[in-house]
N, C-alpha and C positions, 0 to 999 in steps of 0.2 A: 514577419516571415513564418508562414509555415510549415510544416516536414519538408512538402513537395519542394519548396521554393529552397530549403534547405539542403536536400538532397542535390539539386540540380546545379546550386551554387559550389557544393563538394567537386563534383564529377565535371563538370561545366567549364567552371572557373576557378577550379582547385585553390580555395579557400577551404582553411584550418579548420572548419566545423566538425566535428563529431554525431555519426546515427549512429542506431543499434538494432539490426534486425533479426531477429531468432529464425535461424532455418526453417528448422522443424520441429517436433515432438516424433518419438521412436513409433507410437501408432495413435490412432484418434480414441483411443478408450483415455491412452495418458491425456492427452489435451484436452479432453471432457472432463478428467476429474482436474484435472488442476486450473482450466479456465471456468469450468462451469459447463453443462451441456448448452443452456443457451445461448454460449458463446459459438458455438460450433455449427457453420451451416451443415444441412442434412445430405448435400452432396457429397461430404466429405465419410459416409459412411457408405462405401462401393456397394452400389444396386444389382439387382438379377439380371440389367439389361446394360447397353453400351448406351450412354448420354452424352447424347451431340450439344451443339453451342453451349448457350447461356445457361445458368441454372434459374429455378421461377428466382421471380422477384423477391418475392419474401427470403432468399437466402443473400443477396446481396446485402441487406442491412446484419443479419449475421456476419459476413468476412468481413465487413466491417467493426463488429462487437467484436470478433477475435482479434482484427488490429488492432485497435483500442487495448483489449486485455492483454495484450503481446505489447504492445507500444508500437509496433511496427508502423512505418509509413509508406508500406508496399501491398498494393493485393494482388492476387493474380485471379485474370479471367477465364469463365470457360467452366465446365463442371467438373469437381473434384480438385482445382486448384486453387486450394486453399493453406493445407498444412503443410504439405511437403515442398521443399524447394524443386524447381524443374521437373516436376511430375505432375500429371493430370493438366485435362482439358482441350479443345481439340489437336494443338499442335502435336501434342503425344499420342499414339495408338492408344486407342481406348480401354477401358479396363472394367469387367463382370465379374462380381460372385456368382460362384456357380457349386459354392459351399461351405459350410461352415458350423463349426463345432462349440464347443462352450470357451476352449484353449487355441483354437486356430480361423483360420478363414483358406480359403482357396479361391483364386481369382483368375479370371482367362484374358488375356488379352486381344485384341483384332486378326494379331497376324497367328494367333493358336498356342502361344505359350503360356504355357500356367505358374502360378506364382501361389507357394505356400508359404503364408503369413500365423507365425506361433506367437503366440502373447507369455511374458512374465516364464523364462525370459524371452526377450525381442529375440526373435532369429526369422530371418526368409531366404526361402530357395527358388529358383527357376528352375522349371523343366518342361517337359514335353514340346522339343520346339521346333520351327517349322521345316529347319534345314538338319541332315543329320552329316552333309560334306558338297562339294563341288556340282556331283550330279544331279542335285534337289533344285536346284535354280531357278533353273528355267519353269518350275512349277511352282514359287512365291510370287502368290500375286498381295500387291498391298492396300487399303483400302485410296479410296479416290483422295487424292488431298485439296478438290478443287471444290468437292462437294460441298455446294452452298450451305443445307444443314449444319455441316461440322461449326459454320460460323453465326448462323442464327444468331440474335440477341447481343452479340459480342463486343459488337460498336456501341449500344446502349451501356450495357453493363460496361464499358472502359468508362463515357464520359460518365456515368453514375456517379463511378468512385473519385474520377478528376476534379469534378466540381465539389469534391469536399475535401480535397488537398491532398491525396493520397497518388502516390504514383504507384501506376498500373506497368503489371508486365503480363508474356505469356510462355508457357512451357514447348517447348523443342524436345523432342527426340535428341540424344547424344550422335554425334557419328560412331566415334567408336563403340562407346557404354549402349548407344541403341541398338549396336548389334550382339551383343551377348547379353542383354535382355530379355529382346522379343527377336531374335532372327536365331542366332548361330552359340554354339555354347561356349563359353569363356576358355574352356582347355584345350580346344578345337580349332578358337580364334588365333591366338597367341603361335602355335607352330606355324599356321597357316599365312600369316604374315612375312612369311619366308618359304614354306614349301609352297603356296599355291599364291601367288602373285596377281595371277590373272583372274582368280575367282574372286580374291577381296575388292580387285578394282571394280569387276560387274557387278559384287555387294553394294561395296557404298556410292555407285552408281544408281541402283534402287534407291537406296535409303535415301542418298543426298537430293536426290533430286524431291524425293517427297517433303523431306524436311526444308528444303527452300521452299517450295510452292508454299508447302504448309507457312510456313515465315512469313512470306509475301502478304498471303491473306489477311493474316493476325495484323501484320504491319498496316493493311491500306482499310482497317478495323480501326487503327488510330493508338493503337497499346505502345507506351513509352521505351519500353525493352522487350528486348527476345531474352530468357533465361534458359540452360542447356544444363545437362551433365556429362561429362567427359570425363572421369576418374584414371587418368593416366600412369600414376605412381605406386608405388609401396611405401612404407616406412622408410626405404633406402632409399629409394631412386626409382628412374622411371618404368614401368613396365615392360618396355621395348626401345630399343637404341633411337637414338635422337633422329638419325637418319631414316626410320621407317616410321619415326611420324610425321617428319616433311614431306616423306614422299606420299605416306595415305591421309591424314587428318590434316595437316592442315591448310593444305586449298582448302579443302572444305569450309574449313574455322576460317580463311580470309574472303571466301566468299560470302558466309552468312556476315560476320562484320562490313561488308562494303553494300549487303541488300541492305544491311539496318540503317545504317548511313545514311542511303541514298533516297531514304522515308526519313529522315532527321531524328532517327530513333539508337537506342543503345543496344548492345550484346554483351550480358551479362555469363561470365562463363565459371562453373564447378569443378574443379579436377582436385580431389584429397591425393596424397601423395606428397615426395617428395621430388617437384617437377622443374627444380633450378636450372635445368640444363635446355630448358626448353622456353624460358621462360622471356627470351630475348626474342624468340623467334612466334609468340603468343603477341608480347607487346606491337612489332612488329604486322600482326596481321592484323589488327584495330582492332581485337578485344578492349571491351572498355571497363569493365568491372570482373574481377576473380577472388572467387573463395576455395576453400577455406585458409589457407595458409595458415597451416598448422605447424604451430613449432616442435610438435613432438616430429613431425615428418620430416626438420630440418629448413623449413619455410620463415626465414628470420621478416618479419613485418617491415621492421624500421626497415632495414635493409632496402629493402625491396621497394619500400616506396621514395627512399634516396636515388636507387638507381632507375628508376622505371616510372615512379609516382608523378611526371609530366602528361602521361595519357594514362596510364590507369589508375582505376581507384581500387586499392587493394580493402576487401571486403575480408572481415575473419579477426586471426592471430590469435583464437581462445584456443589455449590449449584443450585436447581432448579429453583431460580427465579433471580440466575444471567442474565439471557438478560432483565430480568426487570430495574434491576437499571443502574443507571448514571457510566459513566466510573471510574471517580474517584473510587468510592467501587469496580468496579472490579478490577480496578489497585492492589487498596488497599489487596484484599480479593486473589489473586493471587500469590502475594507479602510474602503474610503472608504464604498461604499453603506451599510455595515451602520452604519457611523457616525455618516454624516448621518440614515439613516431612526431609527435609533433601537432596531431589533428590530419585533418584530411581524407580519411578513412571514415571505416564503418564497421564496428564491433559485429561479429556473427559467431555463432557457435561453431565446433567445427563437426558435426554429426548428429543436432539433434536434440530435444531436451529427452532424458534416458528415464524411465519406469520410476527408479526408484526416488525424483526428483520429488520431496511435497509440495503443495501448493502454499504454504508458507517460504519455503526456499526459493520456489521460483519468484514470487514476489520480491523476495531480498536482493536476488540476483536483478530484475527488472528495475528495480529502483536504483543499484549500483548502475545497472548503465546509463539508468536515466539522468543520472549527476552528470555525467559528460556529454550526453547529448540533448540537455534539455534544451530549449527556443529563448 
């Protein structure tokens, strides 16, 4: 049995196996110096221009040299989707540098919103964006999601990495997270969700409809999972009352699960946070896979996959300041989860490997999950 045959046997046929998949690294300088550069394909370092489909050839056998040096048994297709979860490649509005300093980058995305990226320490900001309230609307226009381009090369590059055991997904735009991203600004979102009702519905009317199209595509490409970010929670609790995310996100979110479906494929979904109160009404919509489930957010693992772990495979449970402590507790705190949950899951970070990670740490840490999830 290999990863793939492993993975699918988890999620499938919910057998006790144990993966382990690393999100992310906090930017490509850290994953460069701690995998190696020639781990790293060179899409992964945002170009002056917007790149559609596939990336060349020669970079496929790199995401693959980063899975390998990750352990991971997941790639994602498409350019630029490689190190971050749910970000880059065509399903996601696309992403340029249009500048950059020795301590920062500035990146533009399709629909006009700019993204400042600071290195050591990690920090980014969105601004300049394309709506600044209700009256802007009617003048966002979004790029085509149908255009053949975006998926160039895509169906090669899936079965590339298929036929070496690797399961393949492809990155989504968020519904909510996609609009205080690249649409609308997060202080702006948040009232408006109760002051202007009608605007949000014609928002994620745009958006959603792109983001399925987009899906479709990727889907009849032949890619195993759709993966999204949705970031719903806070530390306490959810962002906005339960009832305004039934009513705006999640048709949405049982739409996209019933397109993946209906292509015999999975929906892989991210929401940090503390999103228990939602979490019935997620399972519910045929999501099939959720991370992080962070216990500092209040997201108990075992828990969750006692009550819900019949359709989903709950991905995560690292606490967020596991790269803080000393191996021992991670030993320890590893030890324990796989314990109490039982199997059936899939260790993930909950944010990232962070700056100050060395490349001897992460090896130790990689090794640690490899004792439970090895074949």
């Amino acid at each position: 049995m290999n990863k793939r045959e492993k993975f699918f046997s988890i999620v499938r046929d919910k057998s006790d196996g144990v993966l382990h998949w690393f999100m992310s690294f906090f930017d490509e300088r850290t994953a460069a110096r701690i995998l190696g550069a020639e781990n790293i394909p060179d899409d992964s370092y945002i170009g002056p221009e917007w790149r559609l489909g596939a990336p060349e050839k020669r970079n496929w056998d790199k995401k693959i040299n980063y899975a390998v040096a990750t352990g991971n048994f997941t790639i994602g297709v498409g350019c630029g989707a490689c190190i971050p979860f749910g970000h880059g490649g065509p399903g996601e509005f696309l992403e340029k540098t249009i500048e950059t300093g020795e301590n920062y980058r500035i990146t533009e995305y399709e629909t006009g919103v700019r993204k400042e990226v600071r290195y050591n320490p990690h920090f980014y900001n969105h601004f300049n964006y394309p709506l600044a309230g209700p009256e802007d609307l009617e003048k966002l226009k979004l790029p085509d999601p149908d255009d053949p381009a975006r998926y160039e090369g895509i169906r090669e590059e899936a079965e590339y990495y298929r036929q070496r055991g690797f399961v393949t997904f492809a990155n989504l735009n968020g519904f909510f997270s996609g609009i205080h991203y690249f649409l609308y600004p997060y202080d702006l979102l948040l009232p408006d969700l109760i002051l202007e009702p009608e605007f949000i519905d014609a928002l994620l009317e745009k958006l959603g409809n792109f983001n399925l199209r987009a899906a479709e595509n990727l889907l009849r490409c032949g890619v195993d999972m759709i993966a999204f970010c949705d970031d719903l929670g806070s530390g306490q609790s959810l962002l906005m009352s339960p009832e305004l995310y039934r009513k705006y996100f999640l048709p949405w979110h049982r739409r996209l699960a019933e397109l993946c479906h209906e292509y015999g494929a999975l929906v892989h979904m991210h929401s940090h946070g503390n999103i228990n109160k939602i979490i019935k009404d997620i399972y519910e919509a045929g999501i099939d896979l959720l991370n992080p489930n962070d216990p500092c957010d209040g997201m108990d693992l075992p828990e969750l996959k006692k009550n819900y772990g019949d359709r989903i495979t709950f991905v995560g449970g690292i606490d967020k300041f596991f790269f803080d402590w000393d191996h021992e507790r991670r030993e320890q705190y590893v030890t324990e989860l796989v314990n109490k949950t039982g199997g059936g899951f899939i260790l993930m970070d909950s944010g990232g490997v962070p700056e100050n990670v060395t490349a001897g740490e992460f090896r130790r840490i990689k090794s640690l999950f490899e004792r439970f999830s090895n074949l």
